[in-house]
MIDOSE-1310 file (N, C-alpha, C; in nm, 2 decimals, decimal comma, always signed):
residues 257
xxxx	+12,62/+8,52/+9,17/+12,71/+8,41/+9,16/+12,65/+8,29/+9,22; +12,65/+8,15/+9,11/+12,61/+8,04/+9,20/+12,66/+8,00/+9,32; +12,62/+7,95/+9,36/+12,69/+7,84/+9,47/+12,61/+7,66/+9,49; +12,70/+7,67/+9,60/+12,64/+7,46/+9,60/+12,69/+7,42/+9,72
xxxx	+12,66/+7,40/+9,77/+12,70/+7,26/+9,89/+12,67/+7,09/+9,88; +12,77/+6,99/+9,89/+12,75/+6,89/+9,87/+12,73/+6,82/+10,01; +12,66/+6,72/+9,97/+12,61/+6,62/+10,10/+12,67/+6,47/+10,09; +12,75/+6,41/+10,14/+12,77/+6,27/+10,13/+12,73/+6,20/+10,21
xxxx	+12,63/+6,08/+10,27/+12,56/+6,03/+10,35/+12,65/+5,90/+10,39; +12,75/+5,91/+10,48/+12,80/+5,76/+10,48/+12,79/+5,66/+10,58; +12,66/+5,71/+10,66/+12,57/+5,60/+10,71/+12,54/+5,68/+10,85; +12,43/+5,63/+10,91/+12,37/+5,67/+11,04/+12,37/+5,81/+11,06
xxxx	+12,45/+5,91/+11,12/+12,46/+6,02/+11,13/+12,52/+6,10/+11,10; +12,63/+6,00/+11,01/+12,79/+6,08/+10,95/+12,77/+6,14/+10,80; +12,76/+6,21/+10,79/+12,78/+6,34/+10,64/+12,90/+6,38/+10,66; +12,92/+6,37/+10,52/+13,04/+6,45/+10,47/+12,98/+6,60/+10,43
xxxx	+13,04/+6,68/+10,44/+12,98/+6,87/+10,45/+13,07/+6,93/+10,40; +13,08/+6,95/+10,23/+13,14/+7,03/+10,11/+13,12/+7,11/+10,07; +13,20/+7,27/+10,14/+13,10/+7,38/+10,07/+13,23/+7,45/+10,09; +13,28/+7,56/+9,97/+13,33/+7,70/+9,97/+13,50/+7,61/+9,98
xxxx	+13,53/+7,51/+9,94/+13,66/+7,40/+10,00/+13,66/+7,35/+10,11; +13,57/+7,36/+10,21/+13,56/+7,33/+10,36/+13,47/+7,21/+10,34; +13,55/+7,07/+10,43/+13,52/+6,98/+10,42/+13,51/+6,93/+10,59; +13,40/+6,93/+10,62/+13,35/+6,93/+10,72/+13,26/+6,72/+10,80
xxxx	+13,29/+6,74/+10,88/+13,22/+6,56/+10,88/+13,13/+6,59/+11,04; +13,03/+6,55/+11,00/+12,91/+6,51/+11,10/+12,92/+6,39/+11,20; +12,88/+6,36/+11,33/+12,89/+6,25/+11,41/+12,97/+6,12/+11,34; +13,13/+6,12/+11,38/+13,20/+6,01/+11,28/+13,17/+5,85/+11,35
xxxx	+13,10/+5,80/+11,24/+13,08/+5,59/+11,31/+13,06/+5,53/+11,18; +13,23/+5,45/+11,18/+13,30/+5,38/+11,09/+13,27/+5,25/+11,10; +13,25/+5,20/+11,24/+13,29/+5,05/+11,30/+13,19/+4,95/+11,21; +13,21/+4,87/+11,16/+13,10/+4,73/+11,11/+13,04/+4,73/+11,14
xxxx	+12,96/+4,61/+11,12/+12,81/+4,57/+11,20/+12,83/+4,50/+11,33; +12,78/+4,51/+11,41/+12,82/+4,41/+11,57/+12,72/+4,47/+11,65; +12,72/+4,41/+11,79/+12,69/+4,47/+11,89/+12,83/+4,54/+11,98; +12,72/+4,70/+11,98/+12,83/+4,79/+12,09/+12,76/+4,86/+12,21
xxxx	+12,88/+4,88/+12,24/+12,78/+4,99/+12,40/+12,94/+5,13/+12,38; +12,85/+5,24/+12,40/+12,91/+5,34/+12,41/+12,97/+5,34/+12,56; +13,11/+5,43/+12,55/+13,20/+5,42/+12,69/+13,11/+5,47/+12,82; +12,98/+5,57/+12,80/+12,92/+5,62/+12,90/+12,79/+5,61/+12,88
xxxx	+12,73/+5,46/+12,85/+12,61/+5,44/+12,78/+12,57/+5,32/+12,86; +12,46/+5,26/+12,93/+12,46/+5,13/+13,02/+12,37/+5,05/+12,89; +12,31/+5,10/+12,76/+12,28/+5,03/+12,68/+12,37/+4,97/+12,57; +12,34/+4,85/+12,52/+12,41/+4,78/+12,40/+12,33/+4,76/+12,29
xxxx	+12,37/+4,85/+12,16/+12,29/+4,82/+12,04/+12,34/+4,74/+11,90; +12,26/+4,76/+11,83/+12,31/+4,64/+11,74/+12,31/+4,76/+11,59; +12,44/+4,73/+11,56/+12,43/+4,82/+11,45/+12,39/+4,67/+11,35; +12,34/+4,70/+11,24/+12,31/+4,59/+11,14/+12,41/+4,63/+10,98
xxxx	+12,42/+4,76/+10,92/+12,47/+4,80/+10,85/+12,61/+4,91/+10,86; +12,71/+4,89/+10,77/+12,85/+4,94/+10,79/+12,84/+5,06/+10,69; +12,97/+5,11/+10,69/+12,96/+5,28/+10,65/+12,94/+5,23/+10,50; +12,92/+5,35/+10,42/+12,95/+5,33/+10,27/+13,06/+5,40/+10,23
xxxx	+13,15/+5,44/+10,34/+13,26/+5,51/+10,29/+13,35/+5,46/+10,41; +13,49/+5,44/+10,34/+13,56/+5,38/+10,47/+13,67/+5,52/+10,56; +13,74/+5,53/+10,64/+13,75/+5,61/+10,69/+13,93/+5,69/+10,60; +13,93/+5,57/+10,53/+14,06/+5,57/+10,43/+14,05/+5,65/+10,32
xxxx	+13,91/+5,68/+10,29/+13,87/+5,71/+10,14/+13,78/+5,87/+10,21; +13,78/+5,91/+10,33/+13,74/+6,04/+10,36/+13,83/+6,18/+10,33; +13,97/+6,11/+10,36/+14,03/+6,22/+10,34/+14,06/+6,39/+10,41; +14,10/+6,42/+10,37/+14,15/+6,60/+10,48/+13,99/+6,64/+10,52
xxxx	+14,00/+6,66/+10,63/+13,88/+6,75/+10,69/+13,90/+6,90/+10,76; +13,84/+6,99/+10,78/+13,86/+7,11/+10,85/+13,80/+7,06/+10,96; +13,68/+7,00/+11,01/+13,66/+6,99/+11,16/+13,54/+6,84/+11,17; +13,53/+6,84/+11,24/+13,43/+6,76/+11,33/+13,30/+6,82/+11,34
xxxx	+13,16/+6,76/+11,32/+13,07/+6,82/+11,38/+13,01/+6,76/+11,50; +13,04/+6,73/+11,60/+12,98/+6,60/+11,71/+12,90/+6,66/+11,75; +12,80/+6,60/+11,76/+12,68/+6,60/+11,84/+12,66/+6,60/+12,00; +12,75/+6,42/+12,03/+12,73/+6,39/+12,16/+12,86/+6,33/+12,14
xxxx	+12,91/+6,24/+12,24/+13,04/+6,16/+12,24/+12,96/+6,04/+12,31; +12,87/+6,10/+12,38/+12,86/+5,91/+12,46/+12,77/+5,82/+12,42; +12,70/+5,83/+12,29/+12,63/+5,71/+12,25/+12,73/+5,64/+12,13; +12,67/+5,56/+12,17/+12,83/+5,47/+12,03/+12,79/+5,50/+11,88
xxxx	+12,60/+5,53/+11,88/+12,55/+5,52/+11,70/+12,62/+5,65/+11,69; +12,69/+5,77/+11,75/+12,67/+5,89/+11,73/+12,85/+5,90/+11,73; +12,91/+5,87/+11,76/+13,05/+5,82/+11,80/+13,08/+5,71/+11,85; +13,20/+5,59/+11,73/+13,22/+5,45/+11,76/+13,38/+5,49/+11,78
xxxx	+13,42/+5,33/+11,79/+13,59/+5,33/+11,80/+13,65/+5,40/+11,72; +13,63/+5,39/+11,53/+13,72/+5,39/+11,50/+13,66/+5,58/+11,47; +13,52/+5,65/+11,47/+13,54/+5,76/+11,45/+13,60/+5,86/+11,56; +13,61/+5,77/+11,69/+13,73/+5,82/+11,79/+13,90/+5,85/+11,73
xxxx	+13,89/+5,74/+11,69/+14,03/+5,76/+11,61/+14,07/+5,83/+11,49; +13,93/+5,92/+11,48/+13,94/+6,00/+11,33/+13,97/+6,13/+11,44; +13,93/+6,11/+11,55/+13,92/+6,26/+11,57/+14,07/+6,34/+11,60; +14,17/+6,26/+11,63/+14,28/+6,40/+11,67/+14,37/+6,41/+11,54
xxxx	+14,29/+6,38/+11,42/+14,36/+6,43/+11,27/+14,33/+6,49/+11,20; +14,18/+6,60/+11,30/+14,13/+6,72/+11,25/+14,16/+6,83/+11,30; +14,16/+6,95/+11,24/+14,20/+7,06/+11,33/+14,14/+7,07/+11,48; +13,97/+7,04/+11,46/+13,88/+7,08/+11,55/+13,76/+7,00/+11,56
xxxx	+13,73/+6,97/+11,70/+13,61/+6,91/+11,68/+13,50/+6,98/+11,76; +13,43/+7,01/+11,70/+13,30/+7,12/+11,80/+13,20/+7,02/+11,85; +13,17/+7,03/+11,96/+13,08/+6,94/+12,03/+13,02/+7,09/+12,19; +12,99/+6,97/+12,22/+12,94/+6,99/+12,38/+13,04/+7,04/+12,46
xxxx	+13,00/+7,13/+12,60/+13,09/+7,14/+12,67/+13,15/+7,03/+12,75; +13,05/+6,96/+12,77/+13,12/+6,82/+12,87/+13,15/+6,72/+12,78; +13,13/+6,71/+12,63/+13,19/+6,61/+12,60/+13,36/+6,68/+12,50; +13,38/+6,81/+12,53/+13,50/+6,88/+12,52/+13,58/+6,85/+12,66
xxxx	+13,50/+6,80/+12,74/+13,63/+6,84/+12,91/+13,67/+6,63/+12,83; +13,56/+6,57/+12,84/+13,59/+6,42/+12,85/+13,67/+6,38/+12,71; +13,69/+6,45/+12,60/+13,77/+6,46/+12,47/+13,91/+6,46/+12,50; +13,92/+6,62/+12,58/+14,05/+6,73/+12,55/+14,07/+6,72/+12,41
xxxx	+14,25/+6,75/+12,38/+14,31/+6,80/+12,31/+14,23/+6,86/+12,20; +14,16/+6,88/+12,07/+14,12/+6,93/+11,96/+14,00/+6,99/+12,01; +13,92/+6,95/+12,10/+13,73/+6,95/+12,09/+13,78/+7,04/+12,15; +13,61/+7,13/+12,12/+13,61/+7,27/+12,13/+13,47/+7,29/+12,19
xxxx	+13,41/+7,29/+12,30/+13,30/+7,26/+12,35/+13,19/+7,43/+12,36; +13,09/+7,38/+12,32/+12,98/+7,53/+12,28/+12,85/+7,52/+12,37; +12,79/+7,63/+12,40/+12,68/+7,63/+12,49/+12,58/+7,64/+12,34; +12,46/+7,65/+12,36/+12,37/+7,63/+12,28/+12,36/+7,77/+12,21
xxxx	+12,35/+7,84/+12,12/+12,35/+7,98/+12,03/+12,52/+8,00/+12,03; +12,59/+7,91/+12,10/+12,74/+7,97/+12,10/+12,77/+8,00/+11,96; +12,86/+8,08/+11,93/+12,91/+8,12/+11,79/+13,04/+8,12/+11,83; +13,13/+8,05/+11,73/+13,30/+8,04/+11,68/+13,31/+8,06/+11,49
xxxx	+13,36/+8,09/+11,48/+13,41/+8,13/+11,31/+13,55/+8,04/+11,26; +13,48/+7,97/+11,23/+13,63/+7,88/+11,10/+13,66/+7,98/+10,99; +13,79/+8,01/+10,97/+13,87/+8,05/+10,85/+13,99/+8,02/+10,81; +14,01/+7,96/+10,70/+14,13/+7,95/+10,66/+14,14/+8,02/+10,49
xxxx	+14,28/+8,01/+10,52/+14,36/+8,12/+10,39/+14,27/+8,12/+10,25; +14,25/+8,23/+10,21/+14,18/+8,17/+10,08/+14,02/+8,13/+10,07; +13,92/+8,09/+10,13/+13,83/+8,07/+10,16/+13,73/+8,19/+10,29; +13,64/+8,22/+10,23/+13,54/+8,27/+10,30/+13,54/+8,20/+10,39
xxxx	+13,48/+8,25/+10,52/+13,44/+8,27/+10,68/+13,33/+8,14/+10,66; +13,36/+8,06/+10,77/+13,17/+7,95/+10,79/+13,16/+8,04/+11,00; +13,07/+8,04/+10,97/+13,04/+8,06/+11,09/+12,95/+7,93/+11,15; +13,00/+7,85/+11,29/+12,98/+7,75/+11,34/+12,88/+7,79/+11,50
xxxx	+12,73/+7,72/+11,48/+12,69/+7,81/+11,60/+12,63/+7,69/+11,59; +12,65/+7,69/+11,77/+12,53/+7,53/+11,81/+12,42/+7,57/+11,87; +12,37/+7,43/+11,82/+12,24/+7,50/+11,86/+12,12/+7,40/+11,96; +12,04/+7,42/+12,04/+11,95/+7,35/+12,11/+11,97/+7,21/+12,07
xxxx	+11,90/+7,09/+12,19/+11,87/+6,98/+12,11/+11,85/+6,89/+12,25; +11,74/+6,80/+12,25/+11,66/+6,77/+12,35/+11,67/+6,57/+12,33; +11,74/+6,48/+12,36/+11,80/+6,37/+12,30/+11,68/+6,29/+12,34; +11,54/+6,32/+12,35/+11,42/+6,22/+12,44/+11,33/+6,31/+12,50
xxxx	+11,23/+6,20/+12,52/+11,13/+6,31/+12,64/+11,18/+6,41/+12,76; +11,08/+6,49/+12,81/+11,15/+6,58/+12,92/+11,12/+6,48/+13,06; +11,22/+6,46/+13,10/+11,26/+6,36/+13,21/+11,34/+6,23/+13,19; +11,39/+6,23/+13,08/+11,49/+6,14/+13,04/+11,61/+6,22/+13,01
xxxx	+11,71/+6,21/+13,13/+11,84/+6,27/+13,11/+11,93/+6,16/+13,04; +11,99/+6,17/+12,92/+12,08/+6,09/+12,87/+12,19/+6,20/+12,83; +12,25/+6,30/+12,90/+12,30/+6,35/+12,85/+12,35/+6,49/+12,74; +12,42/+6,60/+12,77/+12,41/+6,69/+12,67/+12,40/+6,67/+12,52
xxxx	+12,36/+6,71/+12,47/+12,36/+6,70/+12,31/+12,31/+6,83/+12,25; +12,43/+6,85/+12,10/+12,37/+6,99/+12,09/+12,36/+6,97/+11,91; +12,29/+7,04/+11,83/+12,30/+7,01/+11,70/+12,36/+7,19/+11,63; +12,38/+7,16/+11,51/+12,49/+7,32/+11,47/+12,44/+7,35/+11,34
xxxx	+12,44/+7,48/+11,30/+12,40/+7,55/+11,21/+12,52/+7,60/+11,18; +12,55/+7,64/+11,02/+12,67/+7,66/+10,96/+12,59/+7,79/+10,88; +12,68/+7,88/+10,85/+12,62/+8,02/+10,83/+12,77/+8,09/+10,73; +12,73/+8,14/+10,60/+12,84/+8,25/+10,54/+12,82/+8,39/+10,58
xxxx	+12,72/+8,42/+10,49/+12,70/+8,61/+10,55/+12,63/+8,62/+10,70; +12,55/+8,53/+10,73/+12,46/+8,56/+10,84/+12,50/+8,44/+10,93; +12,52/+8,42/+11,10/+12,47/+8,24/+11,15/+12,36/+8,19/+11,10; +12,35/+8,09/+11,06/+12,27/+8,02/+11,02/+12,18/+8,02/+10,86
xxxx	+12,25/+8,05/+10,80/+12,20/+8,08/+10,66/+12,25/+7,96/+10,56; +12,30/+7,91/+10,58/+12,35/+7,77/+10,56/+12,31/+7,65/+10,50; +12,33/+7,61/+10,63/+12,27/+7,46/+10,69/+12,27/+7,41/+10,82; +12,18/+7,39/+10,89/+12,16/+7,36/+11,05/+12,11/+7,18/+10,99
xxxx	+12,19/+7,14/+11,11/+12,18/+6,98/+11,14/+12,14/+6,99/+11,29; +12,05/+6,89/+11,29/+11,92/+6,86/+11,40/+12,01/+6,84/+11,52; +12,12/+6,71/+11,48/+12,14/+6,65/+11,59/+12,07/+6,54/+11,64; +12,12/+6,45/+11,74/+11,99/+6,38/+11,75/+11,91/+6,49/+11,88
xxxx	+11,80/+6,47/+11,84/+11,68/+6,56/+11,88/+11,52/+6,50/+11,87; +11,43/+6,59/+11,96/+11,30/+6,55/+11,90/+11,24/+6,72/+11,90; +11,16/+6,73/+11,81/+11,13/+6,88/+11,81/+11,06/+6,95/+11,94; +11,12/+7,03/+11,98/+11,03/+7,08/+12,10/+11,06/+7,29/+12,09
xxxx	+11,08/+7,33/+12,20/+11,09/+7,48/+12,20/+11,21/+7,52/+12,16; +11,32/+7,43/+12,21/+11,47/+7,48/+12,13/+11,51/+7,52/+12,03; +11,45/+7,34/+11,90/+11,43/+7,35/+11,79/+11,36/+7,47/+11,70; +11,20/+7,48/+11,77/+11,19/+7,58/+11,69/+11,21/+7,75/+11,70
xxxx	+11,30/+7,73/+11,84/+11,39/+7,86/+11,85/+11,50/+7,90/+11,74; +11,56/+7,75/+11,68/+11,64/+7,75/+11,59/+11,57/+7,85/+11,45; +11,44/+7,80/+11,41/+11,36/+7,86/+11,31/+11,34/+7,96/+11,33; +11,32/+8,05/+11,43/+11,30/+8,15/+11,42/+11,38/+8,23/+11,41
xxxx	+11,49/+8,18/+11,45/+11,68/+8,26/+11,43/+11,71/+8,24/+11,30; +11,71/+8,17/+11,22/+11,78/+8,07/+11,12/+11,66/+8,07/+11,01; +11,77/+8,14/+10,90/+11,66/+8,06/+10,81/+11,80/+7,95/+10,66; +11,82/+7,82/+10,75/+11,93/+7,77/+10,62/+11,88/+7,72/+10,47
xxxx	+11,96/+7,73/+10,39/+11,88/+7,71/+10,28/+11,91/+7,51/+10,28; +11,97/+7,44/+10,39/+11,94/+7,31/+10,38/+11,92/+7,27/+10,56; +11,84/+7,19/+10,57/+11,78/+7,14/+10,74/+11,83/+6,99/+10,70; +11,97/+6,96/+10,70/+11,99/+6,80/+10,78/+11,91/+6,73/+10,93
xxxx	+11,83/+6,68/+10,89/+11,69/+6,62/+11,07/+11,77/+6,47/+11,08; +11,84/+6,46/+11,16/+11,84/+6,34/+11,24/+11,69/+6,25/+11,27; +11,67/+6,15/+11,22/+11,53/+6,10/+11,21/+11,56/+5,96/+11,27; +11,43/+5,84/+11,22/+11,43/+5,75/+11,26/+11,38/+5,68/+11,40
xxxx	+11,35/+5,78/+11,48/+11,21/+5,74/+11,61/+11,29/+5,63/+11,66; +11,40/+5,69/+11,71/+11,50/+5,58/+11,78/+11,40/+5,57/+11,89; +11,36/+5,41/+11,94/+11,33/+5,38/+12,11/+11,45/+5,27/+12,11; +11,55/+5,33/+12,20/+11,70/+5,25/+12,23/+11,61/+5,23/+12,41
xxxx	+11,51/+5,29/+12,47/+11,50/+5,18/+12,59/+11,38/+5,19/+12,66; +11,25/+5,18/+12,54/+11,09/+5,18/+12,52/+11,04/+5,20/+12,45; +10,92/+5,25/+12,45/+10,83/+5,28/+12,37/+10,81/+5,39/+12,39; +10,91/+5,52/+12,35/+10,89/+5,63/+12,34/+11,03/+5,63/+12,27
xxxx	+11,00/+5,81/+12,19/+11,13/+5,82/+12,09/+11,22/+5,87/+12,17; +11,34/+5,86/+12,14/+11,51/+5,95/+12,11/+11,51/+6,06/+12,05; +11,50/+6,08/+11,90/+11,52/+6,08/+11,78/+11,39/+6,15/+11,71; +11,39/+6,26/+11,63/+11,23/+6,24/+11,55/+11,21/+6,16/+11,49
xxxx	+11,11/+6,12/+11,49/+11,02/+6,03/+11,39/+10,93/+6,12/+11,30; +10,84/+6,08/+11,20/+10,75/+6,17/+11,08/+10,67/+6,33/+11,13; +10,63/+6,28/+11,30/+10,55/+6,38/+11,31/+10,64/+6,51/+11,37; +10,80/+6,50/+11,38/+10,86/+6,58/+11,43/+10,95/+6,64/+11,30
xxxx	+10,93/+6,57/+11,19/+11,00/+6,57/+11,10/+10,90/+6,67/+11,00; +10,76/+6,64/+11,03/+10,65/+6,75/+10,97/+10,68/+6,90/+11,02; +10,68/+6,85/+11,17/+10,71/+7,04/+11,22/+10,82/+7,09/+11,15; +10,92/+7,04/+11,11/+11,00/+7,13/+11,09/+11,03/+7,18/+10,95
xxxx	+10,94/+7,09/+10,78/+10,90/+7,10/+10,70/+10,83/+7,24/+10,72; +10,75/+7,27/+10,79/+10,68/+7,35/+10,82/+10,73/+7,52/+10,86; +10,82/+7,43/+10,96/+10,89/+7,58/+11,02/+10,99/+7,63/+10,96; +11,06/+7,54/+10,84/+11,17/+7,60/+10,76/+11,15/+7,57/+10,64
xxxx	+11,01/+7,65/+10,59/+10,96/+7,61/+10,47/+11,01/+7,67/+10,33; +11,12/+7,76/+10,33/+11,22/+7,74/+10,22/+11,37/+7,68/+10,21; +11,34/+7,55/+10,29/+11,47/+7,48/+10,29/+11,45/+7,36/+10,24; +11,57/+7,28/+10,21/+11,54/+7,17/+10,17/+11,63/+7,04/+10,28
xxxx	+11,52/+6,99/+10,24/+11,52/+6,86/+10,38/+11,60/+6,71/+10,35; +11,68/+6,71/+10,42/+11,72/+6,56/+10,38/+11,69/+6,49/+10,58; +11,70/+6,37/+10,54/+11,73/+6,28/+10,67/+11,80/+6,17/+10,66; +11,87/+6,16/+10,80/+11,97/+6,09/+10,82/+11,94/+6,01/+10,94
xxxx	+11,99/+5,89/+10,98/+12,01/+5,83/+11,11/+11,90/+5,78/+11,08; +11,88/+5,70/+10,99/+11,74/+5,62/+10,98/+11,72/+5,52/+10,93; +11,87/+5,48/+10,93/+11,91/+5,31/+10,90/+12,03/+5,27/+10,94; +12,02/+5,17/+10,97/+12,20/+5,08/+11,02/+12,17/+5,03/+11,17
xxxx	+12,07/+5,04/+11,25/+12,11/+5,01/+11,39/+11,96/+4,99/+11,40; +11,91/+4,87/+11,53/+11,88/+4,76/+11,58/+11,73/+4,89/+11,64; +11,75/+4,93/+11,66/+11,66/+5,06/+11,78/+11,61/+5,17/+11,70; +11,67/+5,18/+11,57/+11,57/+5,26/+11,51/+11,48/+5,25/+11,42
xxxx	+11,31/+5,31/+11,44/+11,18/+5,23/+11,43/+11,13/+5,30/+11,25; +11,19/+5,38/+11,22/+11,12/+5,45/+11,09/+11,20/+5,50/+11,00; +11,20/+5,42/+10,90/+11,30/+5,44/+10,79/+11,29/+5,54/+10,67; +11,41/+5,56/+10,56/+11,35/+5,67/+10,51/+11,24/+5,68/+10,45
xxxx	+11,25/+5,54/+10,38/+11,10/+5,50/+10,31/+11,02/+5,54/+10,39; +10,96/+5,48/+10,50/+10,87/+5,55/+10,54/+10,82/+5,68/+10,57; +10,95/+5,80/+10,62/+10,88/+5,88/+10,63/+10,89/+5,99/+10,51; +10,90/+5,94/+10,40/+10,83/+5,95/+10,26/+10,73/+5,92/+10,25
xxxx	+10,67/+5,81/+10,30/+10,52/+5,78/+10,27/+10,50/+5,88/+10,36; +10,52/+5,95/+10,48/+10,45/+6,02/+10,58/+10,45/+6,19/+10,48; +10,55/+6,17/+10,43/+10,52/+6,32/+10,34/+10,44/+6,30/+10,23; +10,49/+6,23/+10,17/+10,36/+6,24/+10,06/+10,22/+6,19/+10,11
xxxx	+10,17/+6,15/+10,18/+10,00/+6,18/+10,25/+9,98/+6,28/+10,30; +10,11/+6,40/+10,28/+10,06/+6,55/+10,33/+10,11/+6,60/+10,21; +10,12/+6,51/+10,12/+10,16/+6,66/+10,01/+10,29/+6,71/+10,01; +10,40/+6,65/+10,04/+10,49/+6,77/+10,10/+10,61/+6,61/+10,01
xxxx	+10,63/+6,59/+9,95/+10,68/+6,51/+9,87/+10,78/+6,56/+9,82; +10,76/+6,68/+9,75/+10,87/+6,76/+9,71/+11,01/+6,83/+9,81; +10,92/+6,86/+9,95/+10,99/+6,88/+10,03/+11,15/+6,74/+10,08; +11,06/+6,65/+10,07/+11,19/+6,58/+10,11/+11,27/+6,49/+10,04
xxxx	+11,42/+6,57/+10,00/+11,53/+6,52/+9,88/+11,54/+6,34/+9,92; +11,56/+6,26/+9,89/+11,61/+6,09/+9,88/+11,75/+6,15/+9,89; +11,84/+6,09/+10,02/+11,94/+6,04/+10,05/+12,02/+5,93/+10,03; +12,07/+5,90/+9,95/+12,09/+5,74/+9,97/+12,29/+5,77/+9,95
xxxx	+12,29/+5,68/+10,07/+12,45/+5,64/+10,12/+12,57/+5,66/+9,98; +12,67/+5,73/+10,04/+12,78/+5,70/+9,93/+12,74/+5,79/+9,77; +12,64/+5,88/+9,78/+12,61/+5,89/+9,64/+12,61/+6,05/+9,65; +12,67/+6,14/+9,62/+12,69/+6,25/+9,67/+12,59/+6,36/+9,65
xxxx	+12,47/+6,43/+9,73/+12,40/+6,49/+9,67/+12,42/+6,64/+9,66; +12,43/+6,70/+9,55/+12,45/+6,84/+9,54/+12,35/+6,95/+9,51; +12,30/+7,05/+9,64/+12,21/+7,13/+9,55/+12,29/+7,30/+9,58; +12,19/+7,33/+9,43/+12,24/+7,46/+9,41/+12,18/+7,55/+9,43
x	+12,22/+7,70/+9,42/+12,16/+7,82/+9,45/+12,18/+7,94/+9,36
């Protein structure tokens, strides 16, 4: 029997996640262009570009996938105000205490199972995720793998992350047949990344080498240093061209199996 999952990219880190009827949304940030500072964040960034999808035209969701709650590119105003008109939002444990009501806060391999009537099981398991170098605390953040027969057979989303031992703990657990990478070599406060950039975005070409790769979080905001274009040119000087699908905002990409 086929199957398919759809991807809708509607800017920075927010995907729309269509599979089996389950409509799922990634880090929600609706807000325009301006300068913001997140509620637990002492930085102020500049978004430059607005969603391609407005928060009117998203429609019924089964859950949230949040990453973090306290940087604003990752959660803004108004995807605050998307959140208590979903069943659930799966995040972090401490950004579940600082939520309440819906969030549903997970330790890293944690596993929870969405089901509803009529539709096959998603199995929801978070996973690792390292928001900067080791000695930059900014905070919990965790990224999630979505699983039918197995956890993680799916699709695992990065999160914002940079590849280190977690990540490729994920690989060795997981094998999804799509890897959403949070990209873009955010430096929001130096000259060192947030975020992967190309050479973190190679490792993992590598380590989930029958998956297919898209990236996200690599346009719209002031601090992040490497766009998609580019790290296209970084794959094709390794050959690996095929590996990574073109995303582009609002245009819904579907692959099949």
């Amino acid at each position: 029997m086929s199957r398919s999952i759809t991807l809708t990219l509607i800017g920075g880190p927010t995907v729309l996640i269509e599979y089996g009827g389950y409509r799922l949304l990634t880090d929600p940030t609706f807000d325009p262009p301006g300068e913001y500072q997140g509620l637990h964040s002492p930085v102020r960034h500049v978004k430059t570009e607005g969603p391609s999808i407005s928060i009117a035209e998203i429609g019924k969701l089964d859950a949230v996938l949040l990453s973090h709650d306290h940087h604003f590119d990752n959660l803004d105003n108004a995807g605050r105000s998307l959140l208590p008109t979903v069943e659930a939002v799966y995040t972090t444990r401490a950004a579940a205490q600082r939520l309440g009501q819906n969030a549903i806060g997970f330790n890293p391999f944690e596993t929870r199972l969405l089901e509803e009537d009529g539709r096959e099981r998603l199995i929801v398991t978070a996973t690792p995720a390292r928001h900067g170098p080791i000695g930059i605390d900014v905070g919990d953040v965790v990224g999630f793998a979505l699983g039918t027969e197995t956890p993680g057979d799916l699709v695992y989303i990065t999160g914002d992350t940079l590849w280190f031992d977690g990540t490729a703990e994920v690989a060795r657990k997981f094998s999804p047949r799509v890897v959403i990478l949070h990209t873009g070599a955010a430096e929001p406060r130096g000259r060192f990344h947030m975020t992967m950039g190309s050479e973190d975005a190679l490792e993992a070409a590598h380590a989930f080498p029958d998956a297919v790769l898209v990236s996200v979080h690599n346009e719209g905001w002031g601090h992040l240093r490497e766009s998609q274009d580019q790290l296209a040119d970084v794959f094709a000087a390794f050959n690996l061209s095929k590996r990574l699908n073109r995303f582009e905002k609002g245009k819904p990409l579907t692959i099949s199996w």
